[in-house]
LUMLOSE-860236 format. One line per field, with one value per residue (C-alpha): residue number from 1; residue in three letters; x, y, z. Coordinates in steps of 0.02 Angstrom, whole numbers. Layout:
n	(NUM, ...)
res	(ALA, ...)
X	(X, ...)
Y	(Y, ...)
Z	(Z, ...)
***
This chain:
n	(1, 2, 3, 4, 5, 6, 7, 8, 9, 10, 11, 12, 13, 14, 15, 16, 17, 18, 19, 20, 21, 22, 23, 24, 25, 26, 27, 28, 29, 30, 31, 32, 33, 34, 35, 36, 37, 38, 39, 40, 41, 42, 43, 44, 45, 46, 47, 48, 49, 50, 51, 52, 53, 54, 55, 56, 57, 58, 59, 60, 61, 62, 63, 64, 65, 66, 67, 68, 69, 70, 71, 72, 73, 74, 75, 76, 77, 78, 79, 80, 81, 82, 83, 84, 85, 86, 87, 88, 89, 90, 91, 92, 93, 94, 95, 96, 97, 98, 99, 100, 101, 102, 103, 104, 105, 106, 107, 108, 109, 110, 111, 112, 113, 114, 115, 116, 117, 118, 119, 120, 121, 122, 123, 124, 125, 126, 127, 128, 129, 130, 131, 132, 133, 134, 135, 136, 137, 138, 139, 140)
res	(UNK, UNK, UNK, UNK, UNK, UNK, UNK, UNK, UNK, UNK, UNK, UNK, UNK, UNK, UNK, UNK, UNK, UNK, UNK, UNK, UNK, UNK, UNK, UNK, UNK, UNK, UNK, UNK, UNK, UNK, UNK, UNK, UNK, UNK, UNK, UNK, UNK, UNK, UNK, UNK, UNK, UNK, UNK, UNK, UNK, UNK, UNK, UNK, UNK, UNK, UNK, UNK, UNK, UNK, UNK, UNK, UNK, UNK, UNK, UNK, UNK, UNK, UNK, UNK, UNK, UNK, UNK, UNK, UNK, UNK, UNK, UNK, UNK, UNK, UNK, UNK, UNK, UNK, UNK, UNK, UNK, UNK, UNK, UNK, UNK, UNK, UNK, UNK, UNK, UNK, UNK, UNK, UNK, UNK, UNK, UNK, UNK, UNK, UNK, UNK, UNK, UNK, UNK, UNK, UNK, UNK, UNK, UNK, UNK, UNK, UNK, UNK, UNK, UNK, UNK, UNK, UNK, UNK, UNK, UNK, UNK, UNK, UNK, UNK, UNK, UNK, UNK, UNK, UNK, UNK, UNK, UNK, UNK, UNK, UNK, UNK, UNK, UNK, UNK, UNK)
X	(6054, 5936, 5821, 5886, 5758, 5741, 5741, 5569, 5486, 5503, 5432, 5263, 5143, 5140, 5001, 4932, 5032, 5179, 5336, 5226, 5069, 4971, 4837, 4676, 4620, 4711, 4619, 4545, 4445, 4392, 4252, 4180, 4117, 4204, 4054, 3948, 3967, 3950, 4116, 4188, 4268, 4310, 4418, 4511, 4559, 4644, 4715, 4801, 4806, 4799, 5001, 5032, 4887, 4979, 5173, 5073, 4996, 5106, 5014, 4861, 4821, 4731, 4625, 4555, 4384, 4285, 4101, 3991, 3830, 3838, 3881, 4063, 4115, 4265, 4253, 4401, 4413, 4492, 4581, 4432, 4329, 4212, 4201, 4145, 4063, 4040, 3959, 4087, 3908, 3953, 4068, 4210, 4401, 4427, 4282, 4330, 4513, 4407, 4331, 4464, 4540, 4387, 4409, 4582, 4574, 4423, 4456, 4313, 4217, 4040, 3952, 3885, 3761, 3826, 3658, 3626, 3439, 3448, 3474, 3318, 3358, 3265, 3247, 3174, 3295, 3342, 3208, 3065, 2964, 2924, 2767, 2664, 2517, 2594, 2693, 2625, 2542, 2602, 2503, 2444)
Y	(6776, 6638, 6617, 6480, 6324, 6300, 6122, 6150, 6199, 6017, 5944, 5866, 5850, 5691, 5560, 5386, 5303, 5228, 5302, 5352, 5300, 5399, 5329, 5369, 5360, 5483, 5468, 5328, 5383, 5218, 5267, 5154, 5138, 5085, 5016, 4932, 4749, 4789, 4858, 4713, 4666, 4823, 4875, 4711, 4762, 4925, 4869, 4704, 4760, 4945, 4964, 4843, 4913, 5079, 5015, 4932, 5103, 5229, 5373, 5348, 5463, 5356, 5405, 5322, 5426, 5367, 5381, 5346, 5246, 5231, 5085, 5073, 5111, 5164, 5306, 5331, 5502, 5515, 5636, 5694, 5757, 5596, 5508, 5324, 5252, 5076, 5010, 4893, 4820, 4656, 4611, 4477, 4537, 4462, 4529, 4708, 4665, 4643, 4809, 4926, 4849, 4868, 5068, 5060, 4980, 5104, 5252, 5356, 5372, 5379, 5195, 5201, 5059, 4941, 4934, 5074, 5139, 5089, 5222, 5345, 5448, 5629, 5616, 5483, 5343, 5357, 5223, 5262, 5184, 5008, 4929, 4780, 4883, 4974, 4837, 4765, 4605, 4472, 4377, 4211)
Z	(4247, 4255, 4399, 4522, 4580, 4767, 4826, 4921, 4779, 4725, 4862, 4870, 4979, 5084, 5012, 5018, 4876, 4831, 4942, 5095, 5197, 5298, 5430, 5417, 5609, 5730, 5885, 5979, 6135, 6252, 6390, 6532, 6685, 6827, 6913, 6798, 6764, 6561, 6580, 6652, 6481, 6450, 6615, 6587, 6371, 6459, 6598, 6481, 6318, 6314, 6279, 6161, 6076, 6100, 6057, 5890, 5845, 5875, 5747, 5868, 6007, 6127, 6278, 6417, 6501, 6642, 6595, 6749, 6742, 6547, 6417, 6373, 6200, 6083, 5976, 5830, 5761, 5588, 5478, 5372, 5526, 5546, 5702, 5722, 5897, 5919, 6089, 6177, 6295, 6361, 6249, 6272, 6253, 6089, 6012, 6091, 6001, 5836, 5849, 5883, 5745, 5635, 5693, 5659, 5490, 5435, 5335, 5425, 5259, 5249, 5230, 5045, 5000, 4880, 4774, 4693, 4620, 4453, 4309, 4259, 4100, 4076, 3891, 3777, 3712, 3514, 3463, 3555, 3709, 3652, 3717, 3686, 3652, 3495, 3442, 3259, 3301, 3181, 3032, 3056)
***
């Protein structure tokens, strides 16, 4: 009797591709002070915008913390165990909208430079070194 194939053992596991999409970010932590006048701009994102923010994102945990006598920022945890903290110091609402979205949009990777050190080789190339000190110097 042949054996029989369970429907689970078909199943894959869920993946950034083409049937499914899974967010990078899972937590976004806000902290402020509710004295400071840097946090001005700050109280007023949560108290106005903090739900749609939250009905827009549903995948996100967010948190709100009260941080006394420090700068306000916004930290966004992500899936791969990296954290990102960006300083939300006198900045306007719009500009605070810009930057939970840059933390939302981020895959929590680590920034790699875009130039790279150019390429060193260990051995010696198939023709040689050339210099202009062994080169044969031509015949007038």
């Amino acid at each position: 009797m042949p054996l029989a194939i369970f429907r689970a053992q078909l199943r894959s596991t869920p993946a950034n591709g083409h049937a499914a999409f899974l967010p990078h970010i899972r937590k976004l932590v806000f902290e402020f002070c509710n004295k400071w006048p840097s946090s001005q701009n700050t109280r007023t994102f949560l108290l106005n915008d903090l739900q749609s923010l939250a009905r827009q994102n549903p995948h996100v945990e967010i948190v709100v913390r009260q941080r006394n006598q420090r700068e306000p920022i916004v930290r966004g945890f992500y899936v791969n165990n990296r954290d990102k903290v960006i300083p939300l110091n006198s900045l306007e609402v719009t500009a605070i909208h810009k930057k939970v979205r840059l933390l939302l949009d981020s895959s929590g990777a680590k920034i790699k430079p875009l130039k790279r050190r150019p390429v060193e080789s260990t051995t010696e190339a198939a023709r040689g070194i050339w210099s202009g000190l062994h080169a044969d110097r031509p015949t007038l």
